[in-house]
Structures are given as C-alpha cells and as structure tokens.
C-alpha positions as CSV (number, residue, x, y, z in Angstrom):
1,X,0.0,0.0,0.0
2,X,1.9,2.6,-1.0
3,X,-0.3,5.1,-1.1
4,X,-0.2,5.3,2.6
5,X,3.4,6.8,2.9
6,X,4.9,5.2,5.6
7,X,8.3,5.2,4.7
8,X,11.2,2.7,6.5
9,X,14.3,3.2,7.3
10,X,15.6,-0.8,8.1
11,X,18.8,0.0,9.3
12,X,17.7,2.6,12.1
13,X,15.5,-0.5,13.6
14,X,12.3,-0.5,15.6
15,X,10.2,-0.9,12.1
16,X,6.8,-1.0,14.5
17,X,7.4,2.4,16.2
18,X,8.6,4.2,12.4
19,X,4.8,2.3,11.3
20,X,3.2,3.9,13.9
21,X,4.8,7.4,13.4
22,X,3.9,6.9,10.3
23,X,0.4,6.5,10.8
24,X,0.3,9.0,13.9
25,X,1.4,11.4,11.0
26,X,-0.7,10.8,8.5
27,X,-3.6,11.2,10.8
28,X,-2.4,14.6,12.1
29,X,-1.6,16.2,9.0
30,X,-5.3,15.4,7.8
31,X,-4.1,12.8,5.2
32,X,-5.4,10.0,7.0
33,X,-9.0,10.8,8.1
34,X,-11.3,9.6,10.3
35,X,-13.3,6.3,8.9
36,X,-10.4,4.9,6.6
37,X,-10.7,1.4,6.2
38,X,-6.2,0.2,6.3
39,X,-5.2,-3.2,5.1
40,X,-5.2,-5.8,6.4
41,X,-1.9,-6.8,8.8
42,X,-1.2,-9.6,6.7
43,X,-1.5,-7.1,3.6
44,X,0.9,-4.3,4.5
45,X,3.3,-6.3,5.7
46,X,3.7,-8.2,2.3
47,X,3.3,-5.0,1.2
48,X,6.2,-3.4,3.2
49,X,8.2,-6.3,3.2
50,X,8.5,-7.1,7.0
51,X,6.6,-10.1,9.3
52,X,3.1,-10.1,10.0
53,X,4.5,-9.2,13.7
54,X,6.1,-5.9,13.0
55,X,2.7,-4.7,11.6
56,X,0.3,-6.4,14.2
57,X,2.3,-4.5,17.1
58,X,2.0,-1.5,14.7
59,X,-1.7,-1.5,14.7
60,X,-1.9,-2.8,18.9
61,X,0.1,0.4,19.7
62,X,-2.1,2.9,17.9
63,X,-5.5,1.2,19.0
64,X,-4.3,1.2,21.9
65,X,-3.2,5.0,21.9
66,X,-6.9,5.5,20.4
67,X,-6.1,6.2,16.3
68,X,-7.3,3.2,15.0
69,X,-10.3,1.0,16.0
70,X,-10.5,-2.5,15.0
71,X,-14.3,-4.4,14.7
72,X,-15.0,-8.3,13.7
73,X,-15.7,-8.3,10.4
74,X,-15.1,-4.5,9.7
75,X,-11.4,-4.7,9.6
76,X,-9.3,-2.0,11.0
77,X,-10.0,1.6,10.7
78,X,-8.9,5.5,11.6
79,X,-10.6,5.9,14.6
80,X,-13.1,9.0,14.4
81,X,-11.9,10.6,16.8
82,X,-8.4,10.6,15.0
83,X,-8.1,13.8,13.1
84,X,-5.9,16.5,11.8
85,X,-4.5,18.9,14.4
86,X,-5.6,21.7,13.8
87,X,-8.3,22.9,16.3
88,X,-9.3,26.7,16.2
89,X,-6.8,28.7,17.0
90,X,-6.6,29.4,20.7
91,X,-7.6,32.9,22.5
92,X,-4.1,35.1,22.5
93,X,-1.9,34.6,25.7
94,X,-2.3,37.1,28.1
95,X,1.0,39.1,27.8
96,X,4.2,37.8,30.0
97,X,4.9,39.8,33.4
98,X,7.6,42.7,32.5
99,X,10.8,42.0,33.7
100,X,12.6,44.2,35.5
101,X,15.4,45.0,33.1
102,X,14.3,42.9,30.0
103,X,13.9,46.2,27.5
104,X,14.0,46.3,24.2
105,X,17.7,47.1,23.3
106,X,17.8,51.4,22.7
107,X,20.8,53.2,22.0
108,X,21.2,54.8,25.8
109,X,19.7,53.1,28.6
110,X,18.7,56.0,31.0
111,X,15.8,53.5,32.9
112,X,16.0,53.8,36.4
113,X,17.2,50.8,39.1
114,X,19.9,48.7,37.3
115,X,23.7,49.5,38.8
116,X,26.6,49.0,35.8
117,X,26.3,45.2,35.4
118,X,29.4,45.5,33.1
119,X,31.1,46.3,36.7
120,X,30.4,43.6,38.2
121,X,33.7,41.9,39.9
122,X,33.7,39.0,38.0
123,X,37.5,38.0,38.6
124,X,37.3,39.1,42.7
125,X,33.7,37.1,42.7
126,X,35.1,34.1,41.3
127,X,38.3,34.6,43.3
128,X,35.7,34.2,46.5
129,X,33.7,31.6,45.1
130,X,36.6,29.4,45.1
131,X,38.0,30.1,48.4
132,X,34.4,29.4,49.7
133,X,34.4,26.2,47.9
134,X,38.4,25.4,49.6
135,X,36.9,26.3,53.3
136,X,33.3,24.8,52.6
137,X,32.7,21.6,54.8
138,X,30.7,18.5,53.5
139,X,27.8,19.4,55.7
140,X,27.2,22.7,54.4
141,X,26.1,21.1,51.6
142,X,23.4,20.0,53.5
143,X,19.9,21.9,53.0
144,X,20.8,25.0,54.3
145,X,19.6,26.9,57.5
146,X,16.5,28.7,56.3
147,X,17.4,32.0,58.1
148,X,20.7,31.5,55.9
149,X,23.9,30.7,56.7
150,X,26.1,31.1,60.0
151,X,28.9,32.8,58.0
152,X,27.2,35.0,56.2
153,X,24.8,36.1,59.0
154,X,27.7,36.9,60.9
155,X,29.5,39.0,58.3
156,X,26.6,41.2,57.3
157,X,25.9,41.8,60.9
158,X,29.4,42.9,60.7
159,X,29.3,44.9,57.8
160,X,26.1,46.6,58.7
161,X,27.1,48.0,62.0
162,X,29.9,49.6,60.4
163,X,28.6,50.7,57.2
164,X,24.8,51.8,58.4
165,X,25.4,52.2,62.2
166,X,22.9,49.2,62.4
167,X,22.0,47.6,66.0
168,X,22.2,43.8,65.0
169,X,23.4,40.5,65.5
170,X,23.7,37.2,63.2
171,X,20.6,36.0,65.3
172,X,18.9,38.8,64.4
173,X,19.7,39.1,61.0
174,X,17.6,36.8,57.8
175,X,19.4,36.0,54.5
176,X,16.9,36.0,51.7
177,X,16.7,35.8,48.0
178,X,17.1,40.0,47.6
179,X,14.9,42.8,50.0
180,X,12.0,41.9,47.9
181,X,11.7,38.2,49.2
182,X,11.8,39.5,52.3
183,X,9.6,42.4,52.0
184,X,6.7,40.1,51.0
185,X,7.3,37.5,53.6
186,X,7.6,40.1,56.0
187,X,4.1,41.6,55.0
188,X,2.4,38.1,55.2
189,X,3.5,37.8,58.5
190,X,2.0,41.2,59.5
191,X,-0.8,40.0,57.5
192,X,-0.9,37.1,59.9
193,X,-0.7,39.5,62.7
194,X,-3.9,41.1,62.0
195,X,-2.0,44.2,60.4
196,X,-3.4,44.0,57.2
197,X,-2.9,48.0,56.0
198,X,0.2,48.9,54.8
199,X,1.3,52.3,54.4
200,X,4.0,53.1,51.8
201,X,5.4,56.6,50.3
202,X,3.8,58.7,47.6
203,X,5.5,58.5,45.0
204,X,6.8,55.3,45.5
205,X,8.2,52.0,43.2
206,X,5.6,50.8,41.1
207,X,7.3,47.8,40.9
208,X,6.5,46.9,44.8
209,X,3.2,48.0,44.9
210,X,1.9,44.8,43.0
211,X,3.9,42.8,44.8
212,X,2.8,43.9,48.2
213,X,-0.8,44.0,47.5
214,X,-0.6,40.2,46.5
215,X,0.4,39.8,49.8
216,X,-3.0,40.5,51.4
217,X,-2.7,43.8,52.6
218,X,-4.3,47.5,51.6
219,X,-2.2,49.8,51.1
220,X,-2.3,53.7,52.0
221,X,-0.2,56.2,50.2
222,X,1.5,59.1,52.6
223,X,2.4,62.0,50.8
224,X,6.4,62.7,50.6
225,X,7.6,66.1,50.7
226,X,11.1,67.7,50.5
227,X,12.0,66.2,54.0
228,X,10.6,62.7,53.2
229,X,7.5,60.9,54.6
230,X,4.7,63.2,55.8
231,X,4.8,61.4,59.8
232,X,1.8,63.5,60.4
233,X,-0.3,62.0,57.5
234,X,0.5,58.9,58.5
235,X,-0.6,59.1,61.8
236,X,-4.0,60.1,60.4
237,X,-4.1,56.6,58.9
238,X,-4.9,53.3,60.4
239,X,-1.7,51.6,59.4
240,X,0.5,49.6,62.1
241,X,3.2,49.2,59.8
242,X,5.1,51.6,57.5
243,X,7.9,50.9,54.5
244,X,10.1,54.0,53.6
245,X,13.0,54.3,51.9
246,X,15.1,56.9,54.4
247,X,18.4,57.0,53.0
248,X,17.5,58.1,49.4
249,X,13.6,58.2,48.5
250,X,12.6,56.2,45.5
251,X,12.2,58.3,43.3
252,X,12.0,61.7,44.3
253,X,15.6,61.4,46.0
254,X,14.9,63.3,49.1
255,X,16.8,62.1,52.6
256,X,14.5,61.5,55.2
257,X,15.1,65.0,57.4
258,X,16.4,64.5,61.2
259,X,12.9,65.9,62.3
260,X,11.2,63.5,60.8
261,X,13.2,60.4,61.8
262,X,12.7,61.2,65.3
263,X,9.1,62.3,64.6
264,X,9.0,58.6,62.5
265,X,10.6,56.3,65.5
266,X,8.2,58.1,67.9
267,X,4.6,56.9,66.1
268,X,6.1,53.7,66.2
269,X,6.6,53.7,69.6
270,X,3.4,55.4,70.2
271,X,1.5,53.6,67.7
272,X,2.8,50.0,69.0
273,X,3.9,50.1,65.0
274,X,6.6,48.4,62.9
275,X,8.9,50.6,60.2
276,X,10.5,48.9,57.4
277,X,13.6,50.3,56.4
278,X,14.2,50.0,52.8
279,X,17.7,50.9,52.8
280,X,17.9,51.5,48.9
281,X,20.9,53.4,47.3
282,X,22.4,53.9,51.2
283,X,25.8,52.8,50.2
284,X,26.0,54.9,47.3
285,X,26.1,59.0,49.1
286,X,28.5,61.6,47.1
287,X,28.3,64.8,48.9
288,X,28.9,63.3,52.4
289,X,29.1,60.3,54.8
290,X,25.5,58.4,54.3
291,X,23.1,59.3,57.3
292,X,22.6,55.8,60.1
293,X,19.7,53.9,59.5
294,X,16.8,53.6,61.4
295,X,17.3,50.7,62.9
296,X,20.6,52.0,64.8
297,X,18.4,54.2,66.8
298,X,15.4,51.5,67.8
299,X,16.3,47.8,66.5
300,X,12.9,46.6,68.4
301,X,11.0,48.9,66.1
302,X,12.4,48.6,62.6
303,X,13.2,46.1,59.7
304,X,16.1,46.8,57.9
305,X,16.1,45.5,54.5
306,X,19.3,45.3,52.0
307,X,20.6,43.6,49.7
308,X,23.0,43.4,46.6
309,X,21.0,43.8,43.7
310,X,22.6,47.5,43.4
311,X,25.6,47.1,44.4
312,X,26.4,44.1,42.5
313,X,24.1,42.5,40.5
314,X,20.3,41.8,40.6
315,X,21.2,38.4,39.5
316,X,22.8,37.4,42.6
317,X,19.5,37.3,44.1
318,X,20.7,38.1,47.9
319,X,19.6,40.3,50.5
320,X,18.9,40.2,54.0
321,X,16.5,41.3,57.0
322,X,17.8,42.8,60.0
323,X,14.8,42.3,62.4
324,X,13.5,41.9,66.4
325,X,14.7,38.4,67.6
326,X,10.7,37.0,68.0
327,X,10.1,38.5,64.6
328,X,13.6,36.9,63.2
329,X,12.4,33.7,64.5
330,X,9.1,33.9,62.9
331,X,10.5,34.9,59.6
332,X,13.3,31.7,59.7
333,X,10.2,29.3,60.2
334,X,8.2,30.8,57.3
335,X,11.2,30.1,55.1
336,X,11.1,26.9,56.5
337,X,7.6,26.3,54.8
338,X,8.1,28.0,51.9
339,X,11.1,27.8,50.2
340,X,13.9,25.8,52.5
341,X,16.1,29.0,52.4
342,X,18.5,30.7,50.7
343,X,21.2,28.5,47.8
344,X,24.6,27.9,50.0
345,X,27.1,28.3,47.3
346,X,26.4,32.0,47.0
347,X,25.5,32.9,50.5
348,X,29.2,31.2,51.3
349,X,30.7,33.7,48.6
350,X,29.4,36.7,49.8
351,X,30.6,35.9,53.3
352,X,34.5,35.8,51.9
353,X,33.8,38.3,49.8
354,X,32.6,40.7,52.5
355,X,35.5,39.0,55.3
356,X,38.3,39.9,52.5
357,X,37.4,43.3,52.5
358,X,36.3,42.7,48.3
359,X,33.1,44.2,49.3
360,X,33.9,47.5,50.5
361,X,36.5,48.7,48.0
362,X,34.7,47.4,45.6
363,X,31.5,49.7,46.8
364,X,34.3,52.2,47.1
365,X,35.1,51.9,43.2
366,X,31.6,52.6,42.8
367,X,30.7,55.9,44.3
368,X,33.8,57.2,42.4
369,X,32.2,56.2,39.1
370,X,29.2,56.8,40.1
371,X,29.8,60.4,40.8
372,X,31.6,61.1,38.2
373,X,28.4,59.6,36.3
374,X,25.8,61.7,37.9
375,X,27.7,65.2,38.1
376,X,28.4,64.9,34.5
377,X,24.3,64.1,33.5
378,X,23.1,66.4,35.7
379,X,25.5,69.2,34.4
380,X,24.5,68.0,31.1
381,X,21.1,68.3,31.4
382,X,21.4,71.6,32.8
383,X,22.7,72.8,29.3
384,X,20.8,70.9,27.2
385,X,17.0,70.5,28.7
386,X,16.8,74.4,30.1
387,X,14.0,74.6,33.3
388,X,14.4,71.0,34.1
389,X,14.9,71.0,37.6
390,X,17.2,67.8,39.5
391,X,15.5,67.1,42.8
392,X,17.3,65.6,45.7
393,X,20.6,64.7,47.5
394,X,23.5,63.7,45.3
395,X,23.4,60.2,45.9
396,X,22.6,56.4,44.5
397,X,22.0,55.0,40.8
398,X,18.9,57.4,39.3
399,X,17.8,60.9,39.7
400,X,14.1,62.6,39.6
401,X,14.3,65.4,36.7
402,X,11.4,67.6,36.5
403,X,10.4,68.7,33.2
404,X,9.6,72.6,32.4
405,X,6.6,73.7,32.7
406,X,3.9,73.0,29.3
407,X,5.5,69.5,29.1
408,X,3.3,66.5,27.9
409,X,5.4,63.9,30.2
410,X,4.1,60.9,27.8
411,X,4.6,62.5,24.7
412,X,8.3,63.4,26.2
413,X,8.7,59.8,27.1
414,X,7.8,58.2,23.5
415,X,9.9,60.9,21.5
416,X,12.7,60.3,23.8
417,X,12.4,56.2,22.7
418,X,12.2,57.3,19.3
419,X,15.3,59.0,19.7
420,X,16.5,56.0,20.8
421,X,16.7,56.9,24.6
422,X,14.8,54.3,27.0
423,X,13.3,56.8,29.8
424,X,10.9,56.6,32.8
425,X,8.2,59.0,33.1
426,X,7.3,59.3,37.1
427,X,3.8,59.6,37.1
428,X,2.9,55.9,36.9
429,X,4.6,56.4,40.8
430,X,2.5,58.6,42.2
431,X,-1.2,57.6,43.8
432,X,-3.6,59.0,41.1
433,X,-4.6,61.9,43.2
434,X,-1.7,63.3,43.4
435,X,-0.6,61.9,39.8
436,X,-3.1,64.9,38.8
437,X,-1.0,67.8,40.5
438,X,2.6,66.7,40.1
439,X,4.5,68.4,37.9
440,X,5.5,66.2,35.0
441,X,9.1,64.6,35.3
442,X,11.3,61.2,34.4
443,X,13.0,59.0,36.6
444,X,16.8,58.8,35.0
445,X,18.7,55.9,35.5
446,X,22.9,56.8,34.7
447,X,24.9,54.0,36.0
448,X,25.5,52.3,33.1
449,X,26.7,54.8,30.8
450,X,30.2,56.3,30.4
451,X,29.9,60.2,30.7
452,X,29.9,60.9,27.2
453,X,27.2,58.6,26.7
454,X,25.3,60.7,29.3
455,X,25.9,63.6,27.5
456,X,24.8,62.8,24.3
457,X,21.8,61.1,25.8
458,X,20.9,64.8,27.6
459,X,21.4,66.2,24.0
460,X,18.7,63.8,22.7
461,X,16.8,64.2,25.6
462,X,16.7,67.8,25.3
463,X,15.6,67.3,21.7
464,X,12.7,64.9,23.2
465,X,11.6,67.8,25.8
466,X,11.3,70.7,23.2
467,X,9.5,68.6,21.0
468,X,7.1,67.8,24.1
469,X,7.1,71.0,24.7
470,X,5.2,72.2,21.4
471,X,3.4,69.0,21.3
C-alpha cells in the first residue's frame, strides 16, 4: 500500500514504532481521516516487506493509543476521533509579566534601578567563590539553615554595624533571596498579625506595589515632601506598619530630614507600629558620609532590608532582613515552609567576599564612578533641557528630573524612545490623586553609561523635551 506513505528506514531498527509514526502522522496532517478502512496486517506487511509481527504491534500500539479502531468483520480503521490537528486557533496569551530590566535594546539606557552590570567583579567574585568552595565543609552542603547561613549572617551583621550604624546580630539578622523576598514575607507575617494595612510613600516603586498587594494587605499612600514621609499623614491613617526608603527616597531622591526620623521612631513607639527600612541606594552617598539607619536608633521597632542587587548585581539574588529576635524567629520558620532558604554556594561567597574586604572597596570603586556619572548628567542636562529641575541629594543610581513647565510627560517619554533613549516618566509612581498635580518629570537611570554617553543622551533628551514641549 503505498499510497499510505509510511516510509522505513531498516537499518535505524524499531520498524513498529517508524509504522506507527507513520500513521500517527498521517492522521495529524489530515491525510489519513477519520473512517479509513487500512489493510489488512497480513497485507501491509507483504506490502512493506516485513513479518506479519512488526505490523500487528503497529496497529496494537495505535489502538491502543486511540487512532485506530479494530471491529469483527469490519477490519481496522482510523478511529473518528483521530483527526488533523488543527483545532481553532486558541484565544491570544495574556501578555508575559515585565521584567525588570528585560527592555528592548535602545541606544542609551537612562531606565531607572539597574547598577553598571558591566562592573560587576567578575574575577574578585570568582576569586571568593573558590575560596568558599576550599573552606566549605561537606555538611554545608546539606539543605541549608532557612534563616541562611552562619557565615554569612555573621559578616553582614558585621558589615552593617559599620557601614549603616545598624544595632544587630547574626541572630537577628535573615538572609533571603534579595529585600523583595523579604519584604513580601515580612508583610504576610504582619498580615498574619492582623495588620493588614500597609502604608508606603507617595511617590513610591511601582514595581512593589503589586507585589505587596498580592500579599494580602491595603495599602495607604502618605504623601512625601522635601524632607521625606509626611509622619503627620501617616498618623491620620490606620496603618501599624510603614515601609520607607530613608536614605535616598525612590524616586523623588529626598533624605529622610532629622525631624522626621525622630518624629518617625516616635509613632512607632506610640502607635505599637513596625517601620520597614528599605535601605535603597544607602551605600552609594557623594556629597557626604550616608546618614545611620533607622534601625541604629530603635532595632525593636524597625526592619532593615538590604541587599545586593545595586551594588552588584540583581542576578545574585541576595539580601537580608535585620529584624526583632521573636520576629527573626518567625521569619526563619516561614522560610522553613516555603522555600527551605536561601542557595549555599552564594550565600558562602558573599561571606569571603565581604571578610576579604572585596566588598567595601569594591562599593568604594563605585561611588567614584558613580559620581563622576551623575555630576556629568546632571551638568548635562542643565545645558541641554533648560528649566528641568534635578531634585534631591547627590546620591545612589537614578535621579528625579522635573520637566519645564507646558511639558506633555508621555509624549516626552515616546519621543525620547524614538530618539532612541529608554526613559521613565514618574507619574505611573504617584497615587492618582496626586498623579493629577505633580509636575511632570522622568525618573533617569545613569549608572550604566560612560559620561559621554550621558551627554549625548541629555542632548537627545533635550531634543525629546522641546518637541514635548510644542506638542
């Protein structure tokens, strides 16, 4: 039977399964249809030249698999349930979850929250990873502590008491995959708690927000102003529990003002609350020596999240949660149910890396690029986009530009992306109440372009504004 294609090849073996392919792929490309009387096994095997056996296993495998039927008397046949594939097309996917940093590829990459990953300290890293490896013992390879491990704990308890005047102590202290991981365990433990509002900073990441309302909880925006969060709006809320970003607000930049901190520790203690200290961009101050954190002043009061994703890499995926012993405690048991804790190999790294001293003067090498980065943009954009105004402290990976007044923000944002510039309008950050009042602006990213890079991309955007600017 030739007309059924099934073509053989004898010295690749298995002539029942290349029969049944055969057939499997007749029927799916509509060739075979449903109802089609085949020959006889006896037939097609005289017809293909191999034993009766080869083809009666043929046909037991695909009646079995339900593409042919066999009936006394009515021979064998393509089962009618056996047709092409080719169903109507399915509804369209719902669109994948945005990446952070998965962009299209522009010519200058101003979007806010990525450090220079072309920095990162490849040879020093490896240089650690194999040391850690050397001094690792054959239990460590265990599954690991879920709070993370010993070593590690005990460095950044370490590190963090001289580097952000932190009040802490390996028990104390939770290694986690990056200060997101713990920011949304932390907030289904509050959640747990019965503290199910959660107030956060206006503007604030948009990226979080999602993130924290799939936790369970409300949130409540608090207005930030020129000294950071507004303590007295937040008061006026019925949140327990507070996350701010002290050191360097995302994304307005500001430093939370020495009035407020104390004003800040004191409706915690008045408020039996619990402050979440975001410590984004603290290692990365130009202008002076970073302000403490929180946490220094009352470690029974505030979490102090970190983690490396800025100073390193995102990739790395570590961070950490300096937090009250009972709450510590709490938080190593719901890694225990969740996830088993942290990978070893890189939690073992970091530890060397951080006991050499790799760390520090690597974060040293970065504030002296990273100055040199952000005076140059902002100089540059002072020439070239005239009555944008830079807001905040000198200070981390981004800064908040406000545009000049008459602006269309959007229409800024999608000329600057034609003009090959990938650029961050801040509105999406603000709560749409105050979305309606804020003077448009973008949220510029700089660390990973050279100076001149930053310059021509203030050229461009300059272009981008004044074409805004007429609409």
């Amino acid at each position: 039977m030739t007309d059924l294609h099934l073509p053989l090849d004898r010295s690749a073996g298995r002539l029942a399964a290349q029969i049944a392919a055969g057939f499997r792929a007749g029927v799916r490309s509509g060739r075979l249809t449903a109802g089609t009387r085949l020959p006889s096994s006896r037939d097609l095997a005289r017809d293909l030249a191999v034993s009766r056996g080869v083809v009666v296993a043929a046909y037991e495998q695909l009646t079995a698999e339900g593409f042919l039927v066999a009936r006394r008397g009515d021979g064998t046949r393509i089962a009618p349930l056996a047709r092409p594939d080719d169903p109507p097309p399915p509804p369209p996917a719902p669109p994948a979850p945005a990446v952070p940093g998965a962009r299209t590829p522009v010519d200058y990459d101003l979007w806010p929250g990525s450090p220079d990953l072309a920095a990162f300290p490849r040879d020093r890293w490896l240089a650690a990873e194999r040391a850690a490896l050397r001094a690792l013992p054959d239990d460590a390879l265990a599954y690991p502590d879920p709070a993370g491990a010993l070593v590690l704990r005990t460095e950044l308890a370490g590190y963090l008491g001289r580097a952000r005047a932190a009040h802490t102590d390996p028990a104390r202290v939770v290694v986690t995959n990056g200060a997101a991981h713990a920011l949304s365990a932390l907030t289904r433990l509050l959640r747990a708690d019965g503290r199910t509002v959660l107030a956060v900073e206006d503007p604030a990441s948009a990226r979080q927000l999602p993130m924290l309302q799939a936790a369970g909880v409300r949130l409540v925006r608090v207005p930030v102003d020129g000294q950071g969060i507004d303590v007295a709006a937040l008061a006026r809320t019925d949140a327990r529990a507070v996350l701010v970003t002290p050191a360097h607000q995302y994304p307005t930049g500001v430093v939370l003002s020495p009035d407020r901190r104390a004003s800040l520790i004191a409706w915690a203690r008045d408020a039996d609350g619990l402050i979440i200290e975001d410590d984004y961009d603290a290692e990365f101050r130009y202008d002076r020596e970073p302000v403490g954190c929180l946490q220094g002043v009352d470690p029974e009061r505030v979490v102090l999240l970190g983690s490396v994703s800025k100073t390193l890499a995102p990739a790395i995926r570590l961070g950490w949660a300096a937090v009250p012993p009972p709450l510590a405690a709490r938080l190593r048991t719901h890694r225990l149910h969740t996830d088993l804790g942290t990978p070893v190999l890189p939690q073992h790294t970091l530890a060397e890396y951080l006991r050499s001293g790799g760390y520090e003067r690597h974060l040293r090498a970065m504030r002296r690029r990273y100055r040199a980065r952000r005076d140059a943009f902002a100089d540059a954009l002072r020439r070239h986009v005239p009555g944008a105004r830079v807001h905040g402290v000198p200070a981390g990976i981004h800064l908040y530009a406000e545009l000049p007044p008459g602006c269309d923000e959007e229409r800024v944002v999608a000329r600057a992306s034609r003009a090959g510039l990938s650029v961050a309008g801040a509105r999406p950050l603000w709560s749409p109440g105050r979305a309606a009042h804020a003077p448009p602006a973008l949220v510029l990213g700089y660390a990973g372009l050279e100076e001149g890079c930053l310059v021509k991309a203030a050229e461009l955007l300059g272009q981008a504004v004044a074409a805004g600017a007429r609409g």
